[in-house]
C-alpha positions in Angstrom: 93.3 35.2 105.1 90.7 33.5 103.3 89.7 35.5 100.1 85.4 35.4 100.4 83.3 35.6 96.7 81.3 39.0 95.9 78.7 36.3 96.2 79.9 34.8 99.8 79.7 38.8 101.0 76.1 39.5 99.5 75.0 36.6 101.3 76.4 37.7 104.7 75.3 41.3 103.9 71.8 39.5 103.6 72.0 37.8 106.6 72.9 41.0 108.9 77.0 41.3 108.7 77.6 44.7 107.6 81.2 44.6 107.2 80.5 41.7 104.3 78.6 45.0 102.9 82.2 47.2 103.9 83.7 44.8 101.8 81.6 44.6 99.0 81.8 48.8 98.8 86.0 48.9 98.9 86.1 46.2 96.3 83.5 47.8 93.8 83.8 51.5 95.0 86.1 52.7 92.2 85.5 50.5 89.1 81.8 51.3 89.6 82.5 55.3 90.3 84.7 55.2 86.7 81.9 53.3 85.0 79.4 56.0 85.9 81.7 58.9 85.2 81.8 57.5 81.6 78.4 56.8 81.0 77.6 60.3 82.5 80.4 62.6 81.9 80.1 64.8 84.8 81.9 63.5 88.0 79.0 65.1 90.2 76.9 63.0 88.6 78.9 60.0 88.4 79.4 60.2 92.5 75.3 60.6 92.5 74.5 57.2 90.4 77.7 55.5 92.5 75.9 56.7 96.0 72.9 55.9 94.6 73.7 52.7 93.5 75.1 51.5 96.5 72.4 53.1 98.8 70.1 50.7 96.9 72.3 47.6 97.6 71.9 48.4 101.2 67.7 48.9 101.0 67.7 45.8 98.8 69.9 43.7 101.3 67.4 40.7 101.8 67.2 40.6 98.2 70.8 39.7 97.7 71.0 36.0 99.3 69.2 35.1 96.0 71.9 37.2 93.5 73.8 34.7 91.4 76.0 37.4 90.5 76.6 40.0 92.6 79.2 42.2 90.1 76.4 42.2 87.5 73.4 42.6 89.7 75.6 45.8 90.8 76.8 47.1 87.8 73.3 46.2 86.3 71.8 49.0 89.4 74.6 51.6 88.5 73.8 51.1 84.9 69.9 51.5 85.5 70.6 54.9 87.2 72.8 56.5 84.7 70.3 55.4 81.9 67.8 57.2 84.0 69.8 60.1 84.5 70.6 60.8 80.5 67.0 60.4 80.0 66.7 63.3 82.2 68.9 65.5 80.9 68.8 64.8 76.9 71.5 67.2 75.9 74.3 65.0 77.4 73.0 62.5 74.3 74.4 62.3 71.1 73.1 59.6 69.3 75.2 57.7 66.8 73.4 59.1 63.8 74.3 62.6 65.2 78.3 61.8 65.3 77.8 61.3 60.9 77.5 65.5 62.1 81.3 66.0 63.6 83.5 67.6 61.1 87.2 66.1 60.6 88.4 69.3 61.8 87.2 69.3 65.4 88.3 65.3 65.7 91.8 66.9 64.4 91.7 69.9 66.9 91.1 67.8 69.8 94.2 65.4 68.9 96.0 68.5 68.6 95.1 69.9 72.0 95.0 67.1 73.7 96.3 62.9 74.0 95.1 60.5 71.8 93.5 58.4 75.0 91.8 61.7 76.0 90.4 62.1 72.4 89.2 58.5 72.2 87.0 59.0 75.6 85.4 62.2 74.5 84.4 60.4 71.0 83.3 57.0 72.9 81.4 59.6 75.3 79.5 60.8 72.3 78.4 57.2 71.2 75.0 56.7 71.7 74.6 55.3 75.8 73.3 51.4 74.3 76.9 51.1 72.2 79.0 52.9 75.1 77.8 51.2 77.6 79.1 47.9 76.1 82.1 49.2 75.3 82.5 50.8 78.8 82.1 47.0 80.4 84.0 45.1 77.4 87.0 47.0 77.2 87.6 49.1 80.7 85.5 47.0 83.3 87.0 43.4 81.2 83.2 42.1 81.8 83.2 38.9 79.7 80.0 39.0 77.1 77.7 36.9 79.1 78.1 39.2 82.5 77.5 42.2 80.2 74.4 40.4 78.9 73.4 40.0 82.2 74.1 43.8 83.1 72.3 45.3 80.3 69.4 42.7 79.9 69.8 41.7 76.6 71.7 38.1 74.7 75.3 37.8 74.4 74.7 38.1 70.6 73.5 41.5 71.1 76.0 42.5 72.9 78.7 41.3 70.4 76.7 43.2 67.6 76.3 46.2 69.8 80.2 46.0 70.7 81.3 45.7 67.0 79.3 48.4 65.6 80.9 50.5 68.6 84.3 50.1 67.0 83.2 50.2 63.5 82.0 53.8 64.2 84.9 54.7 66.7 87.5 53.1 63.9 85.3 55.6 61.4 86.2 58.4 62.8 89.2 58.0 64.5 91.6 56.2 61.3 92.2 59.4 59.5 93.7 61.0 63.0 95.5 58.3 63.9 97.2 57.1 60.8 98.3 60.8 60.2 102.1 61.5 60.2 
């Protein structure tokens, strides 16, 4: 069975074959569901940006024989809504500057509670949405720097900025828990 490109699909999609649109929704269904859920936290939400996202793809269907890159154009549309949707509802924020405001203790409380990997994803969730969302893509999705350029509408050199200061402040907070005996 010949294996088609994301790119091969959006072009049938365009041209009328809705299974190239089947397709396309198995193969991005999860990986863009998880990449809502942590940009947004809430998995009601998460299924919300995923539907939305992919309801879009379908009104935008002509528009897609043009895409270069499907995966970004795609992850660029779910990233778009979840952006939207922390606009909307501000207290899911907390910006970088506010994490300088989370005491030692609860980091230590939440290792003691729960897994380290479980700690790490509520501390990436409280980066700031510009640095998570690079570090969502980079490390999770395996998006190489130029796709997430692409995603997030900015130069791979922002990006590589963006994604180090992401660790710098994750490796901040997380070294004393970590390192502990």
């Amino acid at each position: 069975m010949l294996m088609r490109t994301d790119e091969d699909l959006a072009r049938a999609f365009a041209a009328g074959d809705d299974l190239a649109f089947a397709a396309l929704y198995n193969r991005y269904k999860r990986p863009l569901y998880v990449f809502a859920l942590r940009m947004l936290r809430r998995p009601e939400n998460a299924r919300d940006a995923f539907q939305s996202a992919f309801l879009k793809t379908f009104e935008r269907r002509a528009d897609l024989a043009r895409v270069l890159r499907f995966k970004s154009w795609l992850f660029t549309v779910v990233r778009n809504i979840c952006l939207n949707e922390l606009r909307r509802s501000k207290s899911l924020i907390q910006t970088v500057e506010d994490m300088d405001d989370v005491q030692g203790e609860d980091v230590g409380a939440m290792l003691e509670r729960e897994d380290e990997a479980r700690v790490l994803m509520e501390v990436i969730e409280r980066l700031n949405p510009e640095y998570r969302e690079v570090l969502l893509l980079r490390e999770y999705e395996d998006l190489a720097y130029d796709e997430i350029a692409a995603i997030t509408g900015s130069t791979e050199s922002s990006v590589k900025s963006r994604l180090f200061r992401a660790r710098q402040q994750l490796h901040r907070i997380m070294k004393p828990y970590v390192a502990r005996p």
